[in-house]
C-alpha positions as CSV (number, residue, x, y, z in Angstrom):
1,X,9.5,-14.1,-6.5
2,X,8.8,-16.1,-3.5
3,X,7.4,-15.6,-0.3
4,X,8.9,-15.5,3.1
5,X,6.0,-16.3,4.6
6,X,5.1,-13.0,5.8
7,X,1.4,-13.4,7.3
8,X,-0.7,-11.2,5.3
9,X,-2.6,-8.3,6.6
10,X,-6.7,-7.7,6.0
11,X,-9.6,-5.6,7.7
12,X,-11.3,-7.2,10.9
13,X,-14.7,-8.8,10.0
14,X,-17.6,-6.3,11.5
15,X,-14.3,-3.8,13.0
16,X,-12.8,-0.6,11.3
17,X,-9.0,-2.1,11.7
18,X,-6.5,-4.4,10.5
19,X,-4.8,-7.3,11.6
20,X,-2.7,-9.8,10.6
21,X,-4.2,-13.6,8.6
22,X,-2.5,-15.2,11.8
23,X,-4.3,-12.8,13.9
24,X,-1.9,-10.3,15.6
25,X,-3.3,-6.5,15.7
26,X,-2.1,-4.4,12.6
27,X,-1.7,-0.7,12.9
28,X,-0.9,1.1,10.3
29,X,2.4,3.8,11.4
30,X,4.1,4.9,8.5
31,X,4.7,7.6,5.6
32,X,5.3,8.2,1.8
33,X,9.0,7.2,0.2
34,X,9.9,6.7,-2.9
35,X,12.6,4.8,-5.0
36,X,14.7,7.9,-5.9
37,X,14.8,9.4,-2.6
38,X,17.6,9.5,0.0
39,X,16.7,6.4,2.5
40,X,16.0,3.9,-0.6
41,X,17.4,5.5,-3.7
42,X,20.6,3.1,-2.6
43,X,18.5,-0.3,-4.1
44,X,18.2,1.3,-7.5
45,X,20.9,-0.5,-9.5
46,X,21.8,-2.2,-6.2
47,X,24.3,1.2,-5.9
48,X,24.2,0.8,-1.9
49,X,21.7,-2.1,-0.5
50,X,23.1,-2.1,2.7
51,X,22.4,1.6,3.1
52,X,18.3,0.6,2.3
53,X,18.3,-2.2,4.3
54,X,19.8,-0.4,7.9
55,X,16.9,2.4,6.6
56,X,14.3,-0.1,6.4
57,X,15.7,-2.2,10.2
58,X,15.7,1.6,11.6
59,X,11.5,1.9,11.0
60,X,10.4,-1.0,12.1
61,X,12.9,-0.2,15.5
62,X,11.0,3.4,15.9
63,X,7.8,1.0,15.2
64,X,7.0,1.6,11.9
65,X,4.5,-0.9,10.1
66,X,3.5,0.0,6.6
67,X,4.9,2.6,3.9
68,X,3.4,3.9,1.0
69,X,5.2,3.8,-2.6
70,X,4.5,4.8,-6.2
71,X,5.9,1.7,-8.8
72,X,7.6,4.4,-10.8
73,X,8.8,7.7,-10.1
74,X,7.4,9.4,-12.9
75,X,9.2,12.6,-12.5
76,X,12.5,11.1,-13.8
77,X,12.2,9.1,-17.0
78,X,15.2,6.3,-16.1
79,X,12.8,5.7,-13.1
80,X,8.9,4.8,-15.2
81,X,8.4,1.1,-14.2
82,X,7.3,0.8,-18.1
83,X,9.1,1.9,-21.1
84,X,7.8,1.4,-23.8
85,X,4.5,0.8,-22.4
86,X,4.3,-3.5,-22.1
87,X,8.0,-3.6,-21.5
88,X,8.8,-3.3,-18.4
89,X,12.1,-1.5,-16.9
90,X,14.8,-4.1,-15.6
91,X,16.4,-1.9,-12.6
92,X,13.2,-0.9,-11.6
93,X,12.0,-4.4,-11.4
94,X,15.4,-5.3,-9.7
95,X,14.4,-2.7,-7.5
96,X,11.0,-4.0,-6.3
97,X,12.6,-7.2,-6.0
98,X,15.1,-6.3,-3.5
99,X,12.4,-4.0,-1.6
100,X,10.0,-6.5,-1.0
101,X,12.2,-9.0,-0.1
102,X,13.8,-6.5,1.9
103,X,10.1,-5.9,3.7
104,X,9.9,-9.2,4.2
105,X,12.7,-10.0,6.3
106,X,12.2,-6.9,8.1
107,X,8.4,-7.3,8.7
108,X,7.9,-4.1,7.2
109,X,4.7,-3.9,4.9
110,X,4.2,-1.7,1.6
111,X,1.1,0.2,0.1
112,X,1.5,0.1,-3.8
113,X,0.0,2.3,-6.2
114,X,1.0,1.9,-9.6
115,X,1.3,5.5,-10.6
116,X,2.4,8.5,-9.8
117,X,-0.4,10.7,-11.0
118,X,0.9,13.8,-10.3
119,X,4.3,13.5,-12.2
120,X,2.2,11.4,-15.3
121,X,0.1,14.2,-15.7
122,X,3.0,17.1,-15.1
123,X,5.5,15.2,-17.5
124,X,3.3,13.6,-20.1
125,X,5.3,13.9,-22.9
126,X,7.9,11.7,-21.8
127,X,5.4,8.6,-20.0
128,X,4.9,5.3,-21.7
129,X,0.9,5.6,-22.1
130,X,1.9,8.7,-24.6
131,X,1.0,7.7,-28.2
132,X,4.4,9.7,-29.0
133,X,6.1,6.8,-26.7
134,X,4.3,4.4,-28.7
135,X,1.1,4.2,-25.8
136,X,-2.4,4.1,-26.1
137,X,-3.0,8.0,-25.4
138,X,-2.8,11.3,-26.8
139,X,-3.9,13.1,-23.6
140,X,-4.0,11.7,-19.6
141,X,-7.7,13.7,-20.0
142,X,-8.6,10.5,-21.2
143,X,-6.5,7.7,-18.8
144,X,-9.6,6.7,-16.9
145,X,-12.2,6.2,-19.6
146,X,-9.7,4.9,-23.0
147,X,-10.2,1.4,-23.3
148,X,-6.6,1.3,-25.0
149,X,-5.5,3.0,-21.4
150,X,-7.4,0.4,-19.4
151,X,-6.3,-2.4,-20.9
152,X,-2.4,-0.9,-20.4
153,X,-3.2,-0.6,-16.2
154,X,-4.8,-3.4,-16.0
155,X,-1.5,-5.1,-17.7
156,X,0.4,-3.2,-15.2
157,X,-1.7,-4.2,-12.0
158,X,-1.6,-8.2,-13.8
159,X,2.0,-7.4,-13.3
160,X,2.5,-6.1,-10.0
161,X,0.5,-8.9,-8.3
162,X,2.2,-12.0,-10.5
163,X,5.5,-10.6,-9.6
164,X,5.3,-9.5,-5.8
165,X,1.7,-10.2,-4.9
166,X,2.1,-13.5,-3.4
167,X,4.3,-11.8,-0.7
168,X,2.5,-10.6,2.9
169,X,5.1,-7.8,2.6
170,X,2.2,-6.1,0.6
171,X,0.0,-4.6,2.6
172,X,-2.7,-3.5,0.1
173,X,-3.3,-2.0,-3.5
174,X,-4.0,1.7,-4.0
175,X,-5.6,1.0,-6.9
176,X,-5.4,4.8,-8.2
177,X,-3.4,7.4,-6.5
178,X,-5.1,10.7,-6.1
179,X,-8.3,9.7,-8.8
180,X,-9.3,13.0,-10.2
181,X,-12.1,14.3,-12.9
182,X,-9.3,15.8,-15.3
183,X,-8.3,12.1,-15.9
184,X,-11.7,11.4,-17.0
185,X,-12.6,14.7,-19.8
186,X,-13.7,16.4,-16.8
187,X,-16.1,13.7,-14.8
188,X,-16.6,11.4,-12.0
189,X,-19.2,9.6,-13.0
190,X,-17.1,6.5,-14.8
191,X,-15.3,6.6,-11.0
192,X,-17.9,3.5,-9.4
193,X,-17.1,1.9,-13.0
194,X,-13.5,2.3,-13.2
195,X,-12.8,1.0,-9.3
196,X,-14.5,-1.6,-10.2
197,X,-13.1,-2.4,-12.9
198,X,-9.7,-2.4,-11.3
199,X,-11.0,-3.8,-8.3
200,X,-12.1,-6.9,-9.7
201,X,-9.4,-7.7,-12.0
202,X,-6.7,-7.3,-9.1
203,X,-9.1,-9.6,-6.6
204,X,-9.7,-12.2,-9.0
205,X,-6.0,-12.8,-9.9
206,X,-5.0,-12.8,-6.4
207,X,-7.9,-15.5,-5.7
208,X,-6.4,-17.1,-9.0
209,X,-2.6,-17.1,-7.5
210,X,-3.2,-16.8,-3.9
211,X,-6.0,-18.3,-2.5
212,X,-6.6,-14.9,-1.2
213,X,-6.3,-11.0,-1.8
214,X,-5.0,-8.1,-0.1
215,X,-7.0,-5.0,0.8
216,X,-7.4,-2.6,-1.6
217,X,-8.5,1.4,-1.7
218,X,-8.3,4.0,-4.2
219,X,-6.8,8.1,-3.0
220,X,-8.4,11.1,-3.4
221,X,-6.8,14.5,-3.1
222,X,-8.6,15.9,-0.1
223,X,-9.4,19.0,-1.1
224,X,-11.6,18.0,-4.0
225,X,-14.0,17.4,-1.9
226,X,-14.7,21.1,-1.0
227,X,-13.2,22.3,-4.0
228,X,-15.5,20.2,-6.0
229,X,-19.3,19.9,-4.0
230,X,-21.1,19.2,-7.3
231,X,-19.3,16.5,-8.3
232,X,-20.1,12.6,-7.2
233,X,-16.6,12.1,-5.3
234,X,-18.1,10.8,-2.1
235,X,-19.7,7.8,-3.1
236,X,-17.0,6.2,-4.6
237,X,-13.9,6.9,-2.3
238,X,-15.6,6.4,1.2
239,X,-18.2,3.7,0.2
240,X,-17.5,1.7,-3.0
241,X,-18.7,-1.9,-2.5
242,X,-15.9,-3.0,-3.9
243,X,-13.3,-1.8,-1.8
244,X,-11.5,-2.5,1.6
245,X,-11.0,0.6,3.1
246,X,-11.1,4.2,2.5
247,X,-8.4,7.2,2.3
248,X,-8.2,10.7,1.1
249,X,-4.7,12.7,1.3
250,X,-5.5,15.8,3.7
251,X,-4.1,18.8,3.3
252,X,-6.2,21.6,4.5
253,X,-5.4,24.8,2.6
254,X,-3.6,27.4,4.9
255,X,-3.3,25.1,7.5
256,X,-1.9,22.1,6.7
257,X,-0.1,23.0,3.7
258,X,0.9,26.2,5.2
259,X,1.0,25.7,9.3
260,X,2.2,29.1,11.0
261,X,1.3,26.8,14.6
262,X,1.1,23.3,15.4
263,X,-2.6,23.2,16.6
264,X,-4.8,24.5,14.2
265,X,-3.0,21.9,11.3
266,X,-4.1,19.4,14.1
267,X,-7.5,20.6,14.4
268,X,-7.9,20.6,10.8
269,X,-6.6,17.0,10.7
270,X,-9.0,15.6,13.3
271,X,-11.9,17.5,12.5
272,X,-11.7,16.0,8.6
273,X,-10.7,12.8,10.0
274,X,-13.5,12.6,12.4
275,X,-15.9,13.9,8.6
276,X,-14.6,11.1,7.0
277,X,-14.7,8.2,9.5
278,X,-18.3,9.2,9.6
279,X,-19.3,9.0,6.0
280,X,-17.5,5.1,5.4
281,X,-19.3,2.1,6.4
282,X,-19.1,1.5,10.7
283,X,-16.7,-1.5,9.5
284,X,-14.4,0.1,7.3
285,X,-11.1,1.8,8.6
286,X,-10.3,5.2,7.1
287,X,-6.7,6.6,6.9
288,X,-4.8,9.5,5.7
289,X,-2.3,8.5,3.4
290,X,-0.5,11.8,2.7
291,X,-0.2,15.0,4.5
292,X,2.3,17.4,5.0
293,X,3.2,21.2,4.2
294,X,2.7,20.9,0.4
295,X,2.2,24.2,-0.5
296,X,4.9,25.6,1.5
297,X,7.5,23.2,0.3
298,X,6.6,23.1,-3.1
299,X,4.9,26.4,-4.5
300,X,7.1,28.8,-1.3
301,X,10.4,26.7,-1.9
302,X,10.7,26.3,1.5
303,X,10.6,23.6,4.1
304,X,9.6,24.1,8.0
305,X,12.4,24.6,10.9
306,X,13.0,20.9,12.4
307,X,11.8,21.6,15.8
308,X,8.8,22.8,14.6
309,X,8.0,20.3,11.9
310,X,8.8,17.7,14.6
311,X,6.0,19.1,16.7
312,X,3.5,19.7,13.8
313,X,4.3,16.2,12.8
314,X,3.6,14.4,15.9
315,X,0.5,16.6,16.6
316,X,-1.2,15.8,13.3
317,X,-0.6,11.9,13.9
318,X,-1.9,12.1,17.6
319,X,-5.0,14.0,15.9
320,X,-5.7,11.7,12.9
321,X,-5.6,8.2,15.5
322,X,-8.0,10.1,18.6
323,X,-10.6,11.0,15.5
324,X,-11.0,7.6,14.7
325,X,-8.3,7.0,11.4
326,X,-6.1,3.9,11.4
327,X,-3.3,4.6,12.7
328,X,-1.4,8.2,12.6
329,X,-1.4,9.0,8.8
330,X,0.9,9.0,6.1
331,X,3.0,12.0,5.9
332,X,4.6,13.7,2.3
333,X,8.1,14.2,3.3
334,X,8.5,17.7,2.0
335,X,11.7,18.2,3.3
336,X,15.5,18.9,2.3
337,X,16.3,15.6,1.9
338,X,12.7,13.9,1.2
339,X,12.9,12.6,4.3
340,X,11.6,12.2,7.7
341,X,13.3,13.5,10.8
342,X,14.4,11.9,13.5
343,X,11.8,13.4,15.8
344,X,9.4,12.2,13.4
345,X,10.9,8.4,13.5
346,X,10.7,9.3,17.2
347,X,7.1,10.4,17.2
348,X,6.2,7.2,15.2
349,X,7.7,4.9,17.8
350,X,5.5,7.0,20.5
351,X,2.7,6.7,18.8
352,X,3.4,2.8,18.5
353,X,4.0,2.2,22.1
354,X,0.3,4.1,22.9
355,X,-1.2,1.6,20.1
356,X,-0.4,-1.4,22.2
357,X,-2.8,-0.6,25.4
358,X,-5.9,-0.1,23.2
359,X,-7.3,-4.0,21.7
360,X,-8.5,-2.7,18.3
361,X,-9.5,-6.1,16.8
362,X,-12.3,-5.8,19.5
363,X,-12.5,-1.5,19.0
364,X,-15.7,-0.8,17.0
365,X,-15.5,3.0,17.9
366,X,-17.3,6.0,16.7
367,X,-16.3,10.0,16.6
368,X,-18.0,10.9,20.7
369,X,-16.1,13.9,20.8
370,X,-14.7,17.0,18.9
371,X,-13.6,20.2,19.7
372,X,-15.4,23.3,19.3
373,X,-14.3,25.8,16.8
374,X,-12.0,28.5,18.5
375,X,-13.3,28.0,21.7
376,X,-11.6,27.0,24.9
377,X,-8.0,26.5,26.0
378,X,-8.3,23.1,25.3
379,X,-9.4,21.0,22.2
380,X,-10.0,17.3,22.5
381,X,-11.0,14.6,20.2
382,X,-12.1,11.1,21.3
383,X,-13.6,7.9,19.7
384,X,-15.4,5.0,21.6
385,X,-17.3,1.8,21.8
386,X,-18.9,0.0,24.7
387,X,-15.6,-1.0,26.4
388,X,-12.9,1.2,25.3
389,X,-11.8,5.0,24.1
390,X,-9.2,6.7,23.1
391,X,-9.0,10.2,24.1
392,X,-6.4,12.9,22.9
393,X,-5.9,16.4,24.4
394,X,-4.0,19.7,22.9
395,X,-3.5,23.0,24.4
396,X,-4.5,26.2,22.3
397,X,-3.8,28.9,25.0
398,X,0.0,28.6,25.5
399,X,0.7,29.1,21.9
400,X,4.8,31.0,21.5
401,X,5.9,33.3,19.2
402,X,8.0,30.7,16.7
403,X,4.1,28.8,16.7
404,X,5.2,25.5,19.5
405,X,3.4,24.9,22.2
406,X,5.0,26.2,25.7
407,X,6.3,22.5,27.5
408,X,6.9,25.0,30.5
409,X,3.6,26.7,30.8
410,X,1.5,25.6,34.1
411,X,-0.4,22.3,33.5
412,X,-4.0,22.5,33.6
413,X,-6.8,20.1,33.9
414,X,-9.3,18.8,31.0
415,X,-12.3,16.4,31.0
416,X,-14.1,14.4,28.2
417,X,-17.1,13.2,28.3
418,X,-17.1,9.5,26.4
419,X,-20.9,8.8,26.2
420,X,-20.5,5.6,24.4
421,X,-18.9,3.3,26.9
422,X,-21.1,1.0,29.6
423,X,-21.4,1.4,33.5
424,X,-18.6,-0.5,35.2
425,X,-14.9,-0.6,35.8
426,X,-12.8,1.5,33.7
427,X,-8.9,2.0,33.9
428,X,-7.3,5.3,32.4
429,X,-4.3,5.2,31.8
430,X,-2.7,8.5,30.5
431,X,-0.2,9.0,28.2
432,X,2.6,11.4,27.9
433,X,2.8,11.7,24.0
434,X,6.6,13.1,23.9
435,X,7.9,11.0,26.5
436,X,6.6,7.6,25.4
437,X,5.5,6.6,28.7
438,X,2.2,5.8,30.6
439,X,2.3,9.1,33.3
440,X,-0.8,7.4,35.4
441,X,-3.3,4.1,35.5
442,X,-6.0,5.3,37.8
443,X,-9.5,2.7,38.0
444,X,-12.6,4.5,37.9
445,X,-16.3,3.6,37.4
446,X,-18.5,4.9,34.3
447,X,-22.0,5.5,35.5
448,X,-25.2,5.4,33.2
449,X,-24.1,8.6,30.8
450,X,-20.8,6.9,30.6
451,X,-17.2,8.6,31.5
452,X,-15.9,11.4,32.3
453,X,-12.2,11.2,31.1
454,X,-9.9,13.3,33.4
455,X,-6.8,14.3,31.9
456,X,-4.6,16.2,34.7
457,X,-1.4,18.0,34.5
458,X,-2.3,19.3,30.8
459,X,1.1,21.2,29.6
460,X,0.8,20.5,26.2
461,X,-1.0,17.6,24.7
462,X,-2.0,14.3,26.5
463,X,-3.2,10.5,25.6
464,X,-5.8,8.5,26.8
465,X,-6.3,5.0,26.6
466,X,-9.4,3.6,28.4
467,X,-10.7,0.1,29.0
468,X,-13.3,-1.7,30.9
469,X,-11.4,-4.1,33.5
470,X,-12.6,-7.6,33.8
């Protein structure tokens, strides 16, 4: 298919964020959908595109940049993007077709990963790369290390990018969703191999095609990394040469995948956020690209009340962007319809608005402050450089009954320290992170141990955006 034009999006030489090829900030504000659920499941056999496409105008309204999408959905076997494996499924093509060019007119960007692990692995029997369906395998234990396998993604991938990879509506590759030991008899060592394996096939062809490529990463589920301490999984996700920039999907056990509040699943968020940006390279942005109450949803049967996932929602994202990620994360749906609300889409457009007073082409921040564990009425995370910060404040004090955060109790004062930036002429401006709106701009000066970030009437949660004036 043919491009739009749609500038294309890559990493910042020497800065942990995005931007556009024609050199407009990108920020990465978006979530997880898929082809067979309710806002998109309309392009599939073209059964209601008009329904898709007021979907897909409605994000980038509540200022949505970039969602995240599996080629096939491999939990329903109309729905595999390949079957038999090397023949690839018309409506599903038809499908990606429409989408993109859907994105594209919209301005709406798309993280691809060709397969959905979980549902590969879950409903084996009936997937294309089974040697019962005429594939190359007799078990997934083996997808990452069969040469037969490889050869199948790598026809997959040469796909993907000869059919929709000339289009800036892509935002990058997720070369492997969720990459995991059990795909590979029970090892990550062939992990550095494999990504770059993939790697380079996809960068080449683009180069071939393109002239240039778009960035790539490769998932981890987040808890394999404390589930699995022996194992090399660090290496490989946060600092493979080959790759762009780095994600895990974070969901915190009992927390985030269970939240009985709305502050500790933010605290968990930030504080592995805040881990993570400090194990990749000082240039390479990290992002969450799923989160959510998984276990509750999906083991429990059950989803959150609205009001209360709108509040855990918007929490996590204001916690995953203060502790230096990209962006606000990518939430799981995990709802009844997979969906998000329309506080979420709310949030999102919040969230968007705050994004446009901080220059992050020119934002080469580091983690200057967490919270303590436990302690305090108020926990705080903050990034900086030289010239800027980004501070974001939560209440843990005013905690109610149903687990929300009391918008009536007394506001309160916090401070935060950002070490990092230079003596001179700072302005704060604060940020009200439910209304949308800057609540003050006050000019201060930093002195030689930097700032002390004042964040006055404290109800809640409150934004900080700080930069040094001219």
């Amino acid at each position: 298919m043919t491009s739009t034009g749609l500038p294309w999006v890559r990493v910042v030489p020497g800065v942990p964020a995005f931007e556009t090829e024609d050199g407009a900030p990108f920020v990465p504000i978006g979530h997880n959908d898929a082809l067979s659920w309710v806002d998109l499941s309309g392009l599939y056999r073209r059964r209601d595109v008009e329904s898709a496409a007021a979907n897909l105008c409605a994000l980038r309204h509540h200022g949505v940049t970039v969602v995240r999408m599996m080629l096939e959905c491999a939990h329903a076997r109309h729905r595999l993007l390949e079957s038999p494996v090397g023949r690839f499924n018309p409506h599903v093509v038809r499908f990606w077709d429409d989408l993109v060019g859907l994105a594209e007119s919209t301005g709406l960007r798309l993280l691809l990963t060709p397969f959905d692990t979980f549902w590969t692995w879950i409903r084996w029997r009936h997937h294309a790369y089974n040697v019962e369906n005429g594939g190359p395998l007799r078990s997934p234990h083996r997808l990452l290390v069969d040469p037969g396998a490889r050869a199948a993604i790598k026809n997959r991938l040469s796909f993907a990018v000869r059919r929709w990879g000339g289009s800036g509506a892509i935002f990058g590759w997720d070369l492997w969703n969720e990459i995991h030991p059990a795909m590979a008899e029970e090892s990550a060592d062939v992990f550095p191999a494999f990504i770059a394996d993939l790697s380079g096939h996809v960068r080449r062809l683009e180069l071939d095609l393109y002239g240039r490529s778009h960035p790539q990463t490769v998932s981890l589920f987040g808890p394999e990394l404390w589930w699995r301490p022996h194992m090399p999984l660090e290496d490989p996700i946060f600092r493979h040469p080959d790759l762009d920039f780095s994600t895990i999907h974070i969901y915190r056990e009992g927390t985030i995948d269970d939240p009985r509040d709305t502050v500790a699943p933010a605290l968990d968020m930030g504080s592995i956020t805040a881990d993570c940006v400090g194990k990749v390279p000082p240039d390479r942005p990290f992002l969450d690209t799923e989160h959510g109450p998984i276990h509750r949803f999906k083991d429990k049967k059950k989803a959150l009340p609205e009001p209360f996932d709108d509040e855990y929602f918007r929490h996590m994202q204001w916690a995953h962007l203060a502790a230096g990620g990209a962006g606000g994360g990518m939430r799981w749906p995990n709802r009844h319809p997979h969906r998000l609300t329309d506080g979420m889409r709310q949030a999102q457009a919040v969230l968007s608005a705050f994004c446009a007073l901080v220059d992050w082409q020119q934002f080469r921040r580091v983690v200057v402050h967490r919270p303590e564990p436990d302690t305090g009425a108020v926990a705080a995370f903050a990034t900086g450089d030289r010239h800027q910060a980004v501070v974001w404040a939560i209440r843990r004090d005013t905690i109610g009954p149903d687990g929300r955060l009391d918008a009536a109790a007394p506001p309160i004062e916090a401070q935060v320290l950002v070490p990092t930036l230079e003596p001179g002429r700072y302005r704060v401006r604060l940020f009200d992170t439910r209304a949308g709106v800057v609540v003050s701009s006050t000019d201060v000066t930093a002195g030689p141990d930097g700032l002390t970030v004042v964040l006055a009437g404290l109800r809640t949660d409150l934004a900080a955006a700080v930069a040094r004036l001219p």
